[in-house]
C-alpha positions as semicolon CSV with decimal commas, in nm:
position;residue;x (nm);y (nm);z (nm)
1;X;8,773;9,307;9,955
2;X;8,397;9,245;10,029
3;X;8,330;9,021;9,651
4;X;8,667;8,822;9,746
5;X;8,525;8,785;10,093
6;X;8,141;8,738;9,926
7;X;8,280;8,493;9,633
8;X;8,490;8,288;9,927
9;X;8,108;8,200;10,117
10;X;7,951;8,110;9,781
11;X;8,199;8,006;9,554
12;X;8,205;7,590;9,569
13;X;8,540;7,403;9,492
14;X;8,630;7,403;9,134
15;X;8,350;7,675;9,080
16;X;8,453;8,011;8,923
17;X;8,247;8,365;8,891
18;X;8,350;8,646;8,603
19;X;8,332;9,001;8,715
20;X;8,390;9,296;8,476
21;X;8,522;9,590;8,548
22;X;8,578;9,961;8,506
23;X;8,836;10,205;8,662
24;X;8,830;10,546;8,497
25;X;9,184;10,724;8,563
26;X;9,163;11,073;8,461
27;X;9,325;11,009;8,116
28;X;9,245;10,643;8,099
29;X;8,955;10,415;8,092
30;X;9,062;10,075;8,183
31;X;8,802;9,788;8,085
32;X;8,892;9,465;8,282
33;X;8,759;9,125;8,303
34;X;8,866;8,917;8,597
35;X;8,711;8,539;8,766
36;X;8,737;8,455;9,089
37;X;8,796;8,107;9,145
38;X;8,801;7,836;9,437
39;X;9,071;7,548;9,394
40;X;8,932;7,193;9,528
41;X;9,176;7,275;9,847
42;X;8,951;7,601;9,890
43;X;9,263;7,805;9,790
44;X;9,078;8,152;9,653
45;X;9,231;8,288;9,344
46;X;9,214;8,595;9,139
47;X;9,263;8,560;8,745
48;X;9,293;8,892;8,554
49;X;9,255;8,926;8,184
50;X;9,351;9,273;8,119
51;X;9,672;9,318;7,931
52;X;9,765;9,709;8,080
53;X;9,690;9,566;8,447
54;X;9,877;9,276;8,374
55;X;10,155;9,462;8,282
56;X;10,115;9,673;8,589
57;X;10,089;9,393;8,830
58;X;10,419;9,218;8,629
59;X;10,609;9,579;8,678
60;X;10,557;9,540;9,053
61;X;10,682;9,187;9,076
62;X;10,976;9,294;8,848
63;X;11,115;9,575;9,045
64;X;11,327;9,364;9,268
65;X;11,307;9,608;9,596
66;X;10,903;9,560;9,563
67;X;10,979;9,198;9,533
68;X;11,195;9,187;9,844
69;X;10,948;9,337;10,036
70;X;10,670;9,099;9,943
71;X;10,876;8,832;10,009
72;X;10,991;8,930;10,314
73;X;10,640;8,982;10,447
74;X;10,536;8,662;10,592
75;X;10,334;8,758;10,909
76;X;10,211;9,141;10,998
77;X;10,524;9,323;11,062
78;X;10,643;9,706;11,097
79;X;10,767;9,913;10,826
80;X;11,123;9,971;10,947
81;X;11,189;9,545;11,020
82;X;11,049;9,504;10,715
83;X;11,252;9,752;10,499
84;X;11,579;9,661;10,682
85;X;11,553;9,350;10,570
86;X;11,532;9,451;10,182
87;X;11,924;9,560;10,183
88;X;11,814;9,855;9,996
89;X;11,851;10,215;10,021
90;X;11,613;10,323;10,262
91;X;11,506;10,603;10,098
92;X;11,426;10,346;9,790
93;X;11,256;10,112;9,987
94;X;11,033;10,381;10,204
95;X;10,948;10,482;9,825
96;X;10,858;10,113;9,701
97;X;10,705;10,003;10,037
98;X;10,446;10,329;9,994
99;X;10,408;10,221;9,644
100;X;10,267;9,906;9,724
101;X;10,039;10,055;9,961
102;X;9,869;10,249;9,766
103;X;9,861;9,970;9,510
104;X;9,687;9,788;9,755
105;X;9,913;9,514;9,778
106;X;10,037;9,577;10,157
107;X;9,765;9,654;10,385
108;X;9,779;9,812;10,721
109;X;9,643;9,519;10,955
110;X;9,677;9,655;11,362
111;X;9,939;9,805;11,615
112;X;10,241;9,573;11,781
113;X;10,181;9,465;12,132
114;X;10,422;9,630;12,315
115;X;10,486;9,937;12,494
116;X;10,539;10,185;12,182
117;X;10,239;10,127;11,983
118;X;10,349;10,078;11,615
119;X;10,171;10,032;11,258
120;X;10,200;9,666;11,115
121;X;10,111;9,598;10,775
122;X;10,063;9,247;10,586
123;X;10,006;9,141;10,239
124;X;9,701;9,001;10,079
125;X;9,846;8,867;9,762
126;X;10,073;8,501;9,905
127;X;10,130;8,347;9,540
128;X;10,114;8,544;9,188
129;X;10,153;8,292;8,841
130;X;10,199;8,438;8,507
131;X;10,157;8,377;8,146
132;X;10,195;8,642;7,916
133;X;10,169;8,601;7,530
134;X;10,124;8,865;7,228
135;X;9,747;8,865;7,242
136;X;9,668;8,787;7,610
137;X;9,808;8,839;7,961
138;X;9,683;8,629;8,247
139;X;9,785;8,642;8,569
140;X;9,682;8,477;8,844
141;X;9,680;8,559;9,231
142;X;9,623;8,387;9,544
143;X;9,433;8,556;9,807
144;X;9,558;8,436;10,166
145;X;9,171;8,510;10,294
146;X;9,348;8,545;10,660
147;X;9,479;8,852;10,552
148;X;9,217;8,989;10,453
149;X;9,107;9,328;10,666
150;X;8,775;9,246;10,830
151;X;8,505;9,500;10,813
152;X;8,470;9,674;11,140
153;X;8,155;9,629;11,354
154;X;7,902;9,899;11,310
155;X;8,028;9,957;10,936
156;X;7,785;9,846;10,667
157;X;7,982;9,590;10,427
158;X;7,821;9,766;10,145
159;X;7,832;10,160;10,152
């Protein structure tokens, strides 16, 4: 969250910045390259060049009762609106919606403000575009910076 929100102050429109990156799962080393971008309407974007994370990311968007739930998701709202609105099984769609959590994907953003305090979550991710041929995979995601979590006060950005 902190080199979207770090690329976002320095990146100029139609500017772009390639990261690399490594995520070692315990049977897996996945090597990534990714650019962060900035549109000339300041829209932020992320562009992944990985073809097993693209093929993640294209799973989640495939599996329609993680697609409801994204697209239902268009302001912070609780877990139980949300998943009632997915006409799924709930069982399925508790199962999805924690999915997506721990993908990172829906993020836990405050409380509502009424009497009985309860969890709202939002999504980062408002627009995903992909192209997907034989050699490469690109995808590319739009990061609603609104919805990105803020770092608390007192907590150093960078651990």
């Amino acid at each position: 969250m902190d080199t979207i929100r770090n690329a976002n102050d320095h990146l100029e429109p139609g500017q772009r910045t390639m990261l690399a990156c490594e995520n070692k799962f315990p049977r897996l080393t996945i090597k990534s390259a990714l650019a962060i971008s900035k549109d000339h309407d300041y829209t932020l974007w992320i562009e992944l060049y990985e073809h097993n994370l693209a093929e993640k990311i294209i799973d989640i968007y495939s599996d329609p009762v993680k697609r409801k739930i994204l697209l239902h998701i268009d302001k912070p709202i609780a877990k139980d609106e949300l998943l009632q609105k997915c006409e799924a099984s709930l069982s399925s769609a508790y199962r999805k919606f924690n999915e997506l959590l721990q993908d990172g994907f829906i993020l836990p953003v405050g409380f509502t403000k009424t009497e009985k305090r309860v969890r709202v979550f939002d999504k980062i991710i408002s627009k995903a575009e992909f192209s997907v041929s034989t050699k490469i995979s690109q995808i590319r995601l739009q990061v609603n910076l609104s919805r990105l979590p803020k770092p608390r006060l007192g907590e150093p950005v960078y651990p």
